[in-house]
C-alpha positions in Angstrom: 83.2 75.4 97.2 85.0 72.5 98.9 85.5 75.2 101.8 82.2 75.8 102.6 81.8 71.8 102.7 84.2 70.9 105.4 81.1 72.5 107.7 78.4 70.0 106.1 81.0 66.9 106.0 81.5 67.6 110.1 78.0 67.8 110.5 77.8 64.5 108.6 80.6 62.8 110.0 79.6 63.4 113.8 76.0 62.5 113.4 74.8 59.6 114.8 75.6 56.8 112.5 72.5 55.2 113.3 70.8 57.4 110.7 69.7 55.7 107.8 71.7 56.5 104.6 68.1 57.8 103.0 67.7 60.4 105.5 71.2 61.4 105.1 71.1 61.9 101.3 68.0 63.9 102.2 69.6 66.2 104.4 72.7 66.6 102.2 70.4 67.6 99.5 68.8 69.8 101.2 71.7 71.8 102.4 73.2 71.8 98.9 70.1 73.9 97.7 71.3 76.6 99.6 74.6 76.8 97.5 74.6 79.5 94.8 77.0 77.5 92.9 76.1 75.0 90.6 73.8 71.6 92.7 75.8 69.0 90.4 79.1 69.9 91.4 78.7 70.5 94.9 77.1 66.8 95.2 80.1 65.2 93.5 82.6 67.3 96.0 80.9 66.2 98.9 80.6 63.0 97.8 83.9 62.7 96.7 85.2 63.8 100.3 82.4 61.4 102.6 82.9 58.8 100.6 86.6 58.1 102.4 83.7 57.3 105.6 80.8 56.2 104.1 81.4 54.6 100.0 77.6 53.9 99.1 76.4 57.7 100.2 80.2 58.9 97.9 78.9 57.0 95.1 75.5 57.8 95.5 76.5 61.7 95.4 79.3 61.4 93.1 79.0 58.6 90.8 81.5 55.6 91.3 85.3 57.3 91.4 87.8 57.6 88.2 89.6 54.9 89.4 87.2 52.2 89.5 85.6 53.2 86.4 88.5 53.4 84.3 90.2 50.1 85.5 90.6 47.9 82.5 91.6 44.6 84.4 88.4 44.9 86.8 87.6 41.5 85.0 91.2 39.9 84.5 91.9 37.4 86.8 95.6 37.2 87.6 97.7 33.8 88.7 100.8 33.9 90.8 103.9 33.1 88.4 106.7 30.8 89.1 110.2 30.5 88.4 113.2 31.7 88.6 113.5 34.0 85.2 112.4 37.4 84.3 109.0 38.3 83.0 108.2 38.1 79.4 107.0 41.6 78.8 111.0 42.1 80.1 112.3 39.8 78.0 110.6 41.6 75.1 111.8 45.1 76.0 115.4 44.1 76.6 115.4 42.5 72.8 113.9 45.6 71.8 116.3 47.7 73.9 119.4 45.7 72.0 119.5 47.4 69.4 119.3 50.5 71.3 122.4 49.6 73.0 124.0 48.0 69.9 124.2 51.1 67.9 125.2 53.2 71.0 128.4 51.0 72.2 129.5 50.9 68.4 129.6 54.5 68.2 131.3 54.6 71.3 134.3 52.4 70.8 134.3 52.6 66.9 133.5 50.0 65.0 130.8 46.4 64.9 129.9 45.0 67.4 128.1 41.0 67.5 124.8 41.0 69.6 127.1 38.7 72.0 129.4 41.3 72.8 126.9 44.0 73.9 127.3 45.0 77.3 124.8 44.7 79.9 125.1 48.1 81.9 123.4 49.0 85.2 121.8 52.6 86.2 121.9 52.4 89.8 120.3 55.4 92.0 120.3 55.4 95.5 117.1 56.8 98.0 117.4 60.2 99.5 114.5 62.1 99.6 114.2 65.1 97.5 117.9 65.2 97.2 118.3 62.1 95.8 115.1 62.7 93.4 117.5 65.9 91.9 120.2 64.3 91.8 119.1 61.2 90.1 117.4 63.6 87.9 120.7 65.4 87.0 122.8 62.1 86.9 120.0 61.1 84.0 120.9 64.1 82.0 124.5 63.6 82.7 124.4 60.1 81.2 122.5 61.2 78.0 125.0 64.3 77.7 127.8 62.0 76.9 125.9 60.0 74.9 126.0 56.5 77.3 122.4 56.9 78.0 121.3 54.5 75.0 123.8 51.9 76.4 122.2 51.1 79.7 119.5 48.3 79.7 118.4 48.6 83.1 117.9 51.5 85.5 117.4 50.9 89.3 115.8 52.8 92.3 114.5 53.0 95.6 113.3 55.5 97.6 113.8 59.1 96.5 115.3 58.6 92.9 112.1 56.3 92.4 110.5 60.4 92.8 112.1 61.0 89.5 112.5 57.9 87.9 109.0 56.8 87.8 107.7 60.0 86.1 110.4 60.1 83.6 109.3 56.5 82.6 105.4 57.0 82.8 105.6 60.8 80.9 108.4 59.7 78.5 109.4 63.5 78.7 113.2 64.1 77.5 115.9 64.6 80.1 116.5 68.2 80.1 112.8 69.4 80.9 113.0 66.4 83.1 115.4 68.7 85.3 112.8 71.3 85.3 110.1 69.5 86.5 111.5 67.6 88.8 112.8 70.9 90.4 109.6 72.8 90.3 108.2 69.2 91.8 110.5 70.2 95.0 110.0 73.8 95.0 106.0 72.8 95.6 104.8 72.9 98.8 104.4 69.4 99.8 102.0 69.4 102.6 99.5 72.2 101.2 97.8 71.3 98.0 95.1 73.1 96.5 91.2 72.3 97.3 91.0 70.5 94.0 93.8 68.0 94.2 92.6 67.7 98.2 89.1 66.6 96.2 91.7 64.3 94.0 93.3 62.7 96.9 89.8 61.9 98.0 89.2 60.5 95.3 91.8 57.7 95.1 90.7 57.3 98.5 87.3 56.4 98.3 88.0 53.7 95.6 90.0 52.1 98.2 87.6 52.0 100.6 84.6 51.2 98.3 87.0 47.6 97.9 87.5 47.4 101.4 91.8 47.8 101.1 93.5 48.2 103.9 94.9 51.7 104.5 98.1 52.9 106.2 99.6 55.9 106.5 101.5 55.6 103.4 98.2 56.3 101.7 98.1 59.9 102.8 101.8 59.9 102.5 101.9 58.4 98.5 98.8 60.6 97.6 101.0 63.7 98.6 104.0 62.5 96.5 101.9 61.8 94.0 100.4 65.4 94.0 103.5 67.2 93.4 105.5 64.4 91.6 102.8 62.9 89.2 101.3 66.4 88.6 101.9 66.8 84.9 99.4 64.3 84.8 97.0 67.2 85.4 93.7 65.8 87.1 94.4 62.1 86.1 97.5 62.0 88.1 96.4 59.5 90.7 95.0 57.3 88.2 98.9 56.4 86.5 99.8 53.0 87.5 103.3 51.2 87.4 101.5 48.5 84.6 101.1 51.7 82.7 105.3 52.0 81.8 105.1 48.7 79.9 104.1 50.5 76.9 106.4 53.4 77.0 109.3 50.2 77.4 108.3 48.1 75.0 109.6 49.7 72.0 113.3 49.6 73.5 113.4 53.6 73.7 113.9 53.5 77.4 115.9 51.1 79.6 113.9 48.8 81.8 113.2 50.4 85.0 113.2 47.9 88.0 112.4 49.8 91.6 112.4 48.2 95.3 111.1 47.6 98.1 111.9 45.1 101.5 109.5 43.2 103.3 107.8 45.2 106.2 107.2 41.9 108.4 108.0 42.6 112.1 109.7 39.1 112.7 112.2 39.9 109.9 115.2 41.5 111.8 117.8 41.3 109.6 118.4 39.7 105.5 115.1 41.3 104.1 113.8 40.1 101.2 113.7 42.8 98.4 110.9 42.7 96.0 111.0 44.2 92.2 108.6 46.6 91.1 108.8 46.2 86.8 105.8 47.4 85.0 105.5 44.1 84.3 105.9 41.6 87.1 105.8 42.6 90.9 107.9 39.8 93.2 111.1 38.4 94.3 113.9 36.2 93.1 114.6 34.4 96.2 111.5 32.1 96.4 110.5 32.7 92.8 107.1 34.0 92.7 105.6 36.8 90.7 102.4 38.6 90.0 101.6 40.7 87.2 101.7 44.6 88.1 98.0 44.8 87.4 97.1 42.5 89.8 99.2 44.4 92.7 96.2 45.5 95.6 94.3 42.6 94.6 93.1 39.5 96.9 94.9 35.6 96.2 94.3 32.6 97.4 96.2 29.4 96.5 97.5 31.2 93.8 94.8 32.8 92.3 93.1 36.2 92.3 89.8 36.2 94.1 87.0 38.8 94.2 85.5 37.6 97.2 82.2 39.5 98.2 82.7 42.0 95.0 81.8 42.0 92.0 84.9 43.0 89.9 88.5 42.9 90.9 89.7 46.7 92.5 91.8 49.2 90.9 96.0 48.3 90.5 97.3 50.4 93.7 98.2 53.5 91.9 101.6 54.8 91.0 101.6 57.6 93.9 100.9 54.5 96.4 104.2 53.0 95.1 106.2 56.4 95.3 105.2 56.2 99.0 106.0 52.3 99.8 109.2 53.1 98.0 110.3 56.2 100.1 108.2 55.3 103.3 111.8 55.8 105.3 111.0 59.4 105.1 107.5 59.5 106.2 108.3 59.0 109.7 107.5 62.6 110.4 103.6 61.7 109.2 102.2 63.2 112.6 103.1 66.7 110.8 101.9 65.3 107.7 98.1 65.0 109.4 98.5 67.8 111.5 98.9 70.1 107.8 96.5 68.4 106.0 94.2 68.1 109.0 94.3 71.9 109.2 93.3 72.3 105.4 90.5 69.9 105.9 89.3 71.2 109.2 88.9 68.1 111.4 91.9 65.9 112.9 89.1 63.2 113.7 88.4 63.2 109.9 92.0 62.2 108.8 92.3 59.6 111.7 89.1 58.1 110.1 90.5 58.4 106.1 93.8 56.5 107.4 91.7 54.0 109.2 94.5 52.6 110.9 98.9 52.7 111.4 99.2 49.5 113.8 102.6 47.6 113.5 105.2 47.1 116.0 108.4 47.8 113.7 110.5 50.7 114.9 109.3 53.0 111.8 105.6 51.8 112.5 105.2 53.4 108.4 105.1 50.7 105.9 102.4 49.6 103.0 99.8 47.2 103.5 98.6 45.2 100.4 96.7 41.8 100.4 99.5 38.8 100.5 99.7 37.1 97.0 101.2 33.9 98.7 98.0 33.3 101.0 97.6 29.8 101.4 100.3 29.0 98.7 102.3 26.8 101.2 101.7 26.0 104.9 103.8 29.1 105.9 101.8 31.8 103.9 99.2 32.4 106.1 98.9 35.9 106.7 96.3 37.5 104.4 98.8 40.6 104.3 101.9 42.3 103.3 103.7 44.7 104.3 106.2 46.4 102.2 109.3 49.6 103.7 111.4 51.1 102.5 114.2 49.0 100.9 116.8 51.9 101.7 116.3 51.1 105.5 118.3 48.1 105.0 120.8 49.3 102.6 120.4 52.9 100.2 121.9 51.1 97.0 119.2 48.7 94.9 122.1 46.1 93.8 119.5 43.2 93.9 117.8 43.4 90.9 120.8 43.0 88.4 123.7 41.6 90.7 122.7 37.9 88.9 119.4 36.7 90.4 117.8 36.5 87.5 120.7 36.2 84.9 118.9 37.9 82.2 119.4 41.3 84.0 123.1 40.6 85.4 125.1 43.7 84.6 128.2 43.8 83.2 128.8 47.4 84.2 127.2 49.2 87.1 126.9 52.7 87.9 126.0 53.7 90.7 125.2 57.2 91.7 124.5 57.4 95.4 123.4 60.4 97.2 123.2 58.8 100.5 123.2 60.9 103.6 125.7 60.0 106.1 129.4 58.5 105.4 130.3 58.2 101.4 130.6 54.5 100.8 128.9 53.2 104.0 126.3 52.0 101.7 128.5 50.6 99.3 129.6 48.6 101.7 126.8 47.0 102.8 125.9 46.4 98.8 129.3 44.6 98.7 128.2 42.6 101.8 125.0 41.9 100.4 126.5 40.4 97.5 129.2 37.8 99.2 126.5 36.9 101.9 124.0 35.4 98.8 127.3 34.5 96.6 127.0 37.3 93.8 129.9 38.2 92.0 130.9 42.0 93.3 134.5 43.7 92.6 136.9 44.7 95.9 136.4 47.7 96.5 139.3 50.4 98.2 137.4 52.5 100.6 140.5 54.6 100.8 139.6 58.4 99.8 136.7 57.2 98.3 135.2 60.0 99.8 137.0 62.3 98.4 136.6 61.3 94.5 133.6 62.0 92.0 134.6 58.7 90.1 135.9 55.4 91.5 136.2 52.4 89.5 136.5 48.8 90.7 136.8 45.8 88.3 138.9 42.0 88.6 140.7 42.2 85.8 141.3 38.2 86.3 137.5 37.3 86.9 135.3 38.8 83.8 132.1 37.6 85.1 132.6 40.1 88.0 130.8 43.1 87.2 132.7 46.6 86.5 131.3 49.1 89.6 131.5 53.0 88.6 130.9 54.7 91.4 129.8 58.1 91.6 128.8 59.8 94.9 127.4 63.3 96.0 130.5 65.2 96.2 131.9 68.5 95.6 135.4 68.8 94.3 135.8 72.5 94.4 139.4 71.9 93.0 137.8 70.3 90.1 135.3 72.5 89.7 137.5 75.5 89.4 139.6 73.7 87.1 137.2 73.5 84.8 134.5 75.8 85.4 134.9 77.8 81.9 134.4 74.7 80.2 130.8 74.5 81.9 129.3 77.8 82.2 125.6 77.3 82.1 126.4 75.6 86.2 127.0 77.8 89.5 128.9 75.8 91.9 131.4 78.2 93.4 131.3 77.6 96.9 128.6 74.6 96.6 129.0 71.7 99.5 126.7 69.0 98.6 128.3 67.3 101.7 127.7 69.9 103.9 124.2 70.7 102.6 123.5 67.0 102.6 124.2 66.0 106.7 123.6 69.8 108.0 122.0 72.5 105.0 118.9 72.3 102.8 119.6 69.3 101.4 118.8 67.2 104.2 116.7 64.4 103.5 113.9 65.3 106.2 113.4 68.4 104.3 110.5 68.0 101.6 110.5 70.9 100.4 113.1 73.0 98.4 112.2 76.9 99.3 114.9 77.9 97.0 115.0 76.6 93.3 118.1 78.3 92.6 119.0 75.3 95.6 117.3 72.4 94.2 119.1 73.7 90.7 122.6 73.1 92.7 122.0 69.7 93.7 121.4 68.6 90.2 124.0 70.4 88.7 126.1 69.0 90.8 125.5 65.1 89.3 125.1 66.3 86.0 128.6 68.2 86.4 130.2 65.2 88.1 129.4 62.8 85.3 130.5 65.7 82.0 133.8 66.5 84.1 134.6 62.3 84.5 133.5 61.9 80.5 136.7 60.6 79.7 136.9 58.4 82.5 133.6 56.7 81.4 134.0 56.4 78.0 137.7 54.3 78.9 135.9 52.0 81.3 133.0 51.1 78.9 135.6 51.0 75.9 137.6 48.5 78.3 134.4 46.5 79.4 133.3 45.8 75.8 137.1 44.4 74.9 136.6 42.2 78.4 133.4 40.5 76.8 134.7 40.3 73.4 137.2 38.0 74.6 135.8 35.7 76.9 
């Protein structure tokens, strides 16, 4: 059906706009008659797909789209919060997440623990595409293999691992099918969905047109992330929203997931600000100012939401739209991106008209555009826009969120996983940079052969409000590997070279698209084996990090 409509909608879409809208329901009618397939759904196709040009003939055709009808905050208005603490809803889900944590550290070193002495421990996942969306995915499973999954409070992401991390938390699925899906997610074609998540896709779109949001490429670019990342949401899969994971935290099941993003402005050259992305609270640290995560898409001014000419506030941008802001480093290649899609639609021109526009002067000239919470909140918010990258363009490691800006989330234990391309520990660097430029307690770190390790550990023994860093990059020990190989069976990493698979194989970050799953399985495997193998080594440091806090 939607085939034989890509003829009608370039008929529609190259008529003289000077038509009235009457005469062009008329004629769309008309031509529908001639369908042997059922009238009803052929209207709500094609007005599903014209709608992204023309929203009143859409909704007249299809009825107002799934995300506008199903918005529950369409008459919530929101206010811009202030201060320097973390949200509420957080607070909440960290007192809920205690006891979590509580019971797990007790069974790891042995015996009771007061609330006082609980650790604070960090999940840190770095951005690389696909890569790093597999191996967050088997870092997750490594952690909850031996048993230290219950004992972190906060998990962290940008870019890629956001790819896995954000469905885990919205689906709540366990960790082991979690590797499954995540690697049939990458086996998907990326570029090619069907005709009926195309009709999806449209979908979202229209609802942001119908409210008059700007539209970037990172629309296209999210919605296609969405598709394959977000699909065991089945047809509702571009109506999940970040606000949506405050319920599946709030019992203190899960740790609290914070992901990032920098701000996109062109005048900001270098010291971006990085923005939190909670279920519950969208903002920054450094000036203090927050909006809840329902609210994110929507106009302000002075503070408060506005509906301006409308009549209800629009739809939270959805979670797809997030999933491409966060990894918007690696839609640079978007000219392919159209050129694919643009094939499965039929019309280039069309596309060009959906995105609307990609202006910006910053060297990736990809970043998302949201209406500026801050407008008219001081003299120097005067831009009625935002624009969020990428925070992995500045550095691949999201250390902001619990290196002690808000001191409710300061780790006492980090782990960091990084799957960065390039150097091992180049972006550990800049993370320990990061940290002494805005006075942040960070361990030294010896960059000698810390490429060549699957576990590092940095700590001041003197100083025990310096956090304890484990760091675990992408590498493959082959020593280690056949050393213990018949203690891990159910892996197959003879031969594997993340490294070299990572800077020259499949595993590049460019590459969307995993043809091989027995490839994607490696990648995984490869974290998850990394974290079973260095067990020991874990356990000692967290034993070690609970006696630290005990004593001080």
């Amino acid at each position: 059906m939607f085939i034989q409509l890509s003829a009608i909608l370039i008929c529609i879409f190259f008529s003289p706009y000077s038509h009235s809208m009457h005469h062009l329901k008329e004629n769309i009618e008309k031509d529908i008659r001639h369908f042997e397939k059922d009238i009803e759904t052929a209207k709500k196709e094609l007005g599903t797909v014209i709608g992204t040009i023309i929203p009143e003939l859409g909704n007249a055709l299809a009825g107002e789209p799934k995300a506008i009808t199903h918005n529950q905050y369409k008459f919530k208005p929101a206010s811009v919060r202030k201060g320097p603490e973390i949200s509420d809803g957080e607070k909440k889900c960290l007192q809920k997440r205690l006891a979590v944590n509580k019971a797990c550290l007790e069974k790891i070193v042995g015996e009771p623990l007061q609330n006082e002495q609980i650790l604070k421990v960090a999940m840190v996942n770095s951005g690389g595409g696909c890569r790093a969306a597999l191996y967050t995915a088997g870092a997750l499973c490594g952690v909850e293999n031996i048993g230290i999954l219950d004992a972190i409070t906060h998990v962290t992401a940008l870019s890629g691992s956001t790819w896995t991390v954000a469905p885990w938390m919205s689906s709540g699925m366990p960790c082991q099918e979690l590797k499954k899906y995540i690697i049939n997610c990458v086996s998907k074609s990326f570029i090619n969905p069907t005709d009926k998540e195309e009709l999806l896709i449209f979908d979202i779109a229209r609802a942001k047109d119908i409210h008059k949001q700007k539209k970037t490429p990172v629309d296209l670019y999210g919605s296609l992330l969405g598709n394959n990342f977000l699909q065991c949401f089945g047809d509702d899969r571009h109506i999940v929203y970040l606000s949506d994971q405050a319920k599946k935290v709030a019992h203190g099941e899960l740790p609290c997931p914070v992901y990032v993003a920098i701000d996109g402005a062109e005048n900001i050259v270098s010291d971006q600000i990085w923005y939190e992305f909670t279920p519950h609270e969208i903002g920054n640290p450094i000036d203090g100012t927050y909006i809840p995560s329902w609210a994110y898409g929507r106009f302000f001014e002075e503070g408060e939401s506005v509906m301006g000419e409308f009549d209800t506030y629009p739809p939270e941008r959805n979670l797809a739209y997030h999933l491409g802001t966060f990894g918007s480093a690696f839609g640079a290649n978007i000219e392919t991106i159209e050129h694919e899609a643009a094939k499965r639609i039929g019309h280039s021109e069309f596309i060009e008209k959906m995105l609307k526009s990609s202006e910006g002067t910053r060297p990736l000239k990809f970043y998302a555009k949201v209406p500026n919470y801050m407008y008219k909140m001081n003299s120097t918010e005067k831009s009625k826009t935002k624009k969020f990258v990428d925070a992995g363009t500045n550095f691949n490691l999201p250390f902001p969120p619990i290196l002690g800006f808000s001191q409710e989330r300061k780790a006492d234990v980090i782990i960091v996983f990084d799957a960065s391309a390039g150097e091992i520990g180049t972006e550990l660097k800049k993370a320990a940079a990061y940290a002494k430029k805005h006075s942040l307690a960070f361990p030294k770190i010896n960059y000698e052969k810390i490429n060549t390790k699957t576990i590092s550990v940095f700590k001041n023994k003197k100083d025990p409000n310096v956090p304890i860093v484990i760091y675990m990059p992408r590498i493959s020990d082959q020593e280690l590997w056949e050393k213990n190989k018949s203690l891990f069976p159910e892996y197959n990493l003879s031969g594997f070279d993340l490294d070299y698979e990572t800077n020259h194989g499949f595993a590049q970050t460019k590459h969307f698209h995993y043809e091989s799953p027995e490839d994607a399985r490696k990648v995984l495997e490869q974290a998850e084996f990394n974290i079973r193998v260095n067990q020991a080594k874990i356990i000692k440091t967290l034993k070690y990090a609970v006696e630290r806090k005990k004593t001080t």
